[in-house]
C-alpha positions as CSV (number, residue, x, y, z in Angstrom):
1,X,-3.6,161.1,26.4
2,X,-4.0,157.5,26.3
3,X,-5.6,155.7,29.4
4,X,-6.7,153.0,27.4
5,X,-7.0,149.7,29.1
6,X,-7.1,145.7,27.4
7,X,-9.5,144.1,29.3
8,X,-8.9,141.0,27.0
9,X,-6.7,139.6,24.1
10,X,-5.3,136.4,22.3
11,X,-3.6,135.4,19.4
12,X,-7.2,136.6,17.6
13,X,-8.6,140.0,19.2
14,X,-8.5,142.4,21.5
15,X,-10.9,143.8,23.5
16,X,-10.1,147.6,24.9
17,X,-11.7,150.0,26.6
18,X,-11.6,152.9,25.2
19,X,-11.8,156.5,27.0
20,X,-13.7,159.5,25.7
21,X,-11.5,161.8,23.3
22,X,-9.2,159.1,21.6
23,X,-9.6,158.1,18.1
24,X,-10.4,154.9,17.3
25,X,-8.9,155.3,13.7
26,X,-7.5,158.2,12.0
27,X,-10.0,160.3,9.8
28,X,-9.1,162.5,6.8
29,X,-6.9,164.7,8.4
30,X,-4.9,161.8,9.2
31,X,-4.1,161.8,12.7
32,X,-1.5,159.8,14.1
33,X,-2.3,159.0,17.4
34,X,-5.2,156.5,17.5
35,X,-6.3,153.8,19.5
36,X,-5.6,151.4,16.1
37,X,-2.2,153.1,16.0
38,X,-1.2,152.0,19.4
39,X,-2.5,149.1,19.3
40,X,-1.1,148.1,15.8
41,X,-4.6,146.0,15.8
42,X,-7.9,146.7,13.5
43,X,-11.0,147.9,14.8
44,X,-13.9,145.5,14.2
45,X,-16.7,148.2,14.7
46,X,-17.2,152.3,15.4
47,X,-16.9,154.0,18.3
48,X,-17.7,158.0,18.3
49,X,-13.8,159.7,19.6
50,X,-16.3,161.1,22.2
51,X,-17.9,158.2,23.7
52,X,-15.9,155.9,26.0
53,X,-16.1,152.0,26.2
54,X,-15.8,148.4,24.8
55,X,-14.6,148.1,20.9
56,X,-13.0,145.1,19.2
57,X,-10.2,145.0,17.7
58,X,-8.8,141.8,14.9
59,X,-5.2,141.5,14.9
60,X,-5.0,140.9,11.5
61,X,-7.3,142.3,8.3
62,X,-8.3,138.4,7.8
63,X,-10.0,138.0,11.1
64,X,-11.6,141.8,11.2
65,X,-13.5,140.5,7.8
66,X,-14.8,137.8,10.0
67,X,-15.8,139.8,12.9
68,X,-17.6,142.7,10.8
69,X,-19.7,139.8,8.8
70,X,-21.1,138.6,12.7
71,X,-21.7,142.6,13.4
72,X,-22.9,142.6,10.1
73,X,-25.5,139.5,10.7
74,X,-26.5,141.1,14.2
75,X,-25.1,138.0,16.1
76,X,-22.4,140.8,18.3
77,X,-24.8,142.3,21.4
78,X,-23.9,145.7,22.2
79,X,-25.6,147.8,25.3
80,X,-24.9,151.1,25.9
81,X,-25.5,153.4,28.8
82,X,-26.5,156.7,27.9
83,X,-27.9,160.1,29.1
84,X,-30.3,162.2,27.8
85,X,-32.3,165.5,27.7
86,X,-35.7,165.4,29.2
87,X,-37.9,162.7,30.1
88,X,-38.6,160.4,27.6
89,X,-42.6,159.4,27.5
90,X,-42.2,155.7,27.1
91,X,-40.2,153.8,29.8
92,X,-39.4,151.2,26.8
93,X,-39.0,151.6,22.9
94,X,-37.9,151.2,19.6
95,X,-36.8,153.8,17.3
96,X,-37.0,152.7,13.5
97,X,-35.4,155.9,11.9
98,X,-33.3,156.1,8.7
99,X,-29.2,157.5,9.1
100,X,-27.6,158.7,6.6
101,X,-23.8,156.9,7.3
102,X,-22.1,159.8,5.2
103,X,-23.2,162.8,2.5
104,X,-22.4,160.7,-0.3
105,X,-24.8,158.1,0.4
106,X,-28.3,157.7,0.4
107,X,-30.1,157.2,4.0
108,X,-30.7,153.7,5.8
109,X,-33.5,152.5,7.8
110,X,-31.6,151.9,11.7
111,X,-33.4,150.5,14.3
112,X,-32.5,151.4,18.4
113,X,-34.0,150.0,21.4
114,X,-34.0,151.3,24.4
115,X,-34.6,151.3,28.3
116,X,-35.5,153.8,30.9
117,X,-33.2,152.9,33.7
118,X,-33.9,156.2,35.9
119,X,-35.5,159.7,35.0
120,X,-33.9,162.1,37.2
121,X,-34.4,166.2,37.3
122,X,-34.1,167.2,33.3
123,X,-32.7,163.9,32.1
124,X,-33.2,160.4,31.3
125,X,-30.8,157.4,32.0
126,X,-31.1,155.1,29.5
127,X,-29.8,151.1,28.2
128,X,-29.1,151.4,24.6
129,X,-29.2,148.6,22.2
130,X,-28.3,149.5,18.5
131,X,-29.6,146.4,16.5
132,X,-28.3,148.0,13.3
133,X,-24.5,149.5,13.2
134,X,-24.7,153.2,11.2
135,X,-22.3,155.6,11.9
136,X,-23.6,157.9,14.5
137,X,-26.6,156.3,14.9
138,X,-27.4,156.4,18.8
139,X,-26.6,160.0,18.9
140,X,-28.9,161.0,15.8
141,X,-31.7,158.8,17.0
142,X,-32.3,160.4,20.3
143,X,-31.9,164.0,18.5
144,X,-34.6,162.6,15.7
145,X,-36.7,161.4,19.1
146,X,-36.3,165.3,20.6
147,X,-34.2,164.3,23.2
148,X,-30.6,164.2,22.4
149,X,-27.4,163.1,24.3
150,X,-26.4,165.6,27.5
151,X,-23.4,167.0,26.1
152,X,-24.5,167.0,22.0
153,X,-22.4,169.6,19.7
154,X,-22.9,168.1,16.7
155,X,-26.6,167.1,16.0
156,X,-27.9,169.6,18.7
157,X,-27.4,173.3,20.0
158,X,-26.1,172.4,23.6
159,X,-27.1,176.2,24.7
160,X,-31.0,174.8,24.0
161,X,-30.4,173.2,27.5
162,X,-29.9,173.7,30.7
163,X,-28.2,169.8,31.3
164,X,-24.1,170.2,30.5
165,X,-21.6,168.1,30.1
166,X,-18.4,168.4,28.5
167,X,-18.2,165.3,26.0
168,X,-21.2,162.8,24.7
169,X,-22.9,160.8,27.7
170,X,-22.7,157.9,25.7
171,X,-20.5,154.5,27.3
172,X,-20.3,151.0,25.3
173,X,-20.7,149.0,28.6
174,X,-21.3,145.4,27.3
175,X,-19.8,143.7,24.5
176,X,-20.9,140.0,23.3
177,X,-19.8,137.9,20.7
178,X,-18.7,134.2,19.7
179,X,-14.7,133.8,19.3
180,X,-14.1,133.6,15.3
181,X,-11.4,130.9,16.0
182,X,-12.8,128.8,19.4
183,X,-16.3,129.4,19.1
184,X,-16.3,130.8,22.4
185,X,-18.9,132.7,23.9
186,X,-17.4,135.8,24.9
187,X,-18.9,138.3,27.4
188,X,-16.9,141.3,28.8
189,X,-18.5,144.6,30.6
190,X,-17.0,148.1,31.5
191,X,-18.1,150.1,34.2
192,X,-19.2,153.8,33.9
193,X,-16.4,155.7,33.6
194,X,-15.2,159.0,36.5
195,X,-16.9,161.9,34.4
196,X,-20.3,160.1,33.7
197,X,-20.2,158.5,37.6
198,X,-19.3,162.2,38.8
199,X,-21.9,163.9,36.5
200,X,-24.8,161.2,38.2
201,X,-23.8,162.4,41.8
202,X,-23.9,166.4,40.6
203,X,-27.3,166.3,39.3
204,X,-28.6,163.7,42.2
């Protein structure tokens, strides 16, 4: 399975997007086919092997240093479309939560805003805006808010609802960031993907 497409890339970076169920980098068990692998490039930022969309890629460890310090100082913008269970009570909001990035650490305050694009019959679609970066942190947000991702395995029981789906509804759909080398503004935007378009028209 690849199906992985560059929608941009220079001597610098890469920008791919990335389908649902490929790695982005291997994990402990040390898979070897990953988007990173493929690309022979390093991944600036996260993105869940579930979710489909925009990451950034450095083409050498050098430049990904730079590119983490501007995620790092919230100067990359990152929307997300996303669908989830139920209808949420405020059309616009902020959740200020803490994450815990991994067992072995101490949890982190994470902030997520968020947009009610359409509530339809048993779930919400939403714009996502993570203005901090922890690992899972969309996804355990929404559970926190009591209304997780359609198709959540991991932070919810997906027999609690009647919405399925067979991945995460979760799509990075807008990526924005200044050029480490040109001081470019840089802009780039991926459609919804087949399953999430197809799962919209099912439950119209």
């Amino acid at each position: 399975m690849s199906g992985y497409k560059i929608i941009y890339e220079d001597d610098c970076l890469l920008v791919v997007d990335k389908p649902a169920g490929l790695l982005t980098v291997a994990t402990p068990k040390k898979e070897k086919y990953t988007l990173s692998s493929l690309l022979n490039a390093y991944p600036a930022h996260r993105l869940d092997r579930e979710a489909s969309g925009l990451i950034l890629f450095a083409r050498t460890k050098k430049l990904r240093q730079i590119l983490m310090e501007e995620f790092r100082l919230r100067r990359v913008k990152k929307r997300y479309i996303a669908f989830v269970q139920g209808a949420l009570r405020q059309k616009n909001g902020a959740i200020t939560r803490k994450v815990r990035d991994n067992p072995y650490e101490p949890a982190k305050l994470a902030l997520t805003k968020y947009r009610v694009i359409e509530a339809r019959n048993g779930f919400s679609v939403l714009e996502v805006v993570p203005v901090t970066g922890r690992t899972n942190q969309i996804r355990i947000h929404f559970k926190q808010l009591g209304h997780p991702l359609v198709g959540e395995r991991r932070f919810a029981f997906a027999k609690d609802f009647r919405i399925k789906f067979r991945r995460v509804a979760l799509h990075a759909a807008d990526l924005g960031f200044i050029h480490p080398l040109s001081g470019r503004t840089m802009s780039f935007h991926s459609e919804l993907p087949a399953d999430m378009q197809e799962f919209l028209k099912k439950y119209h």
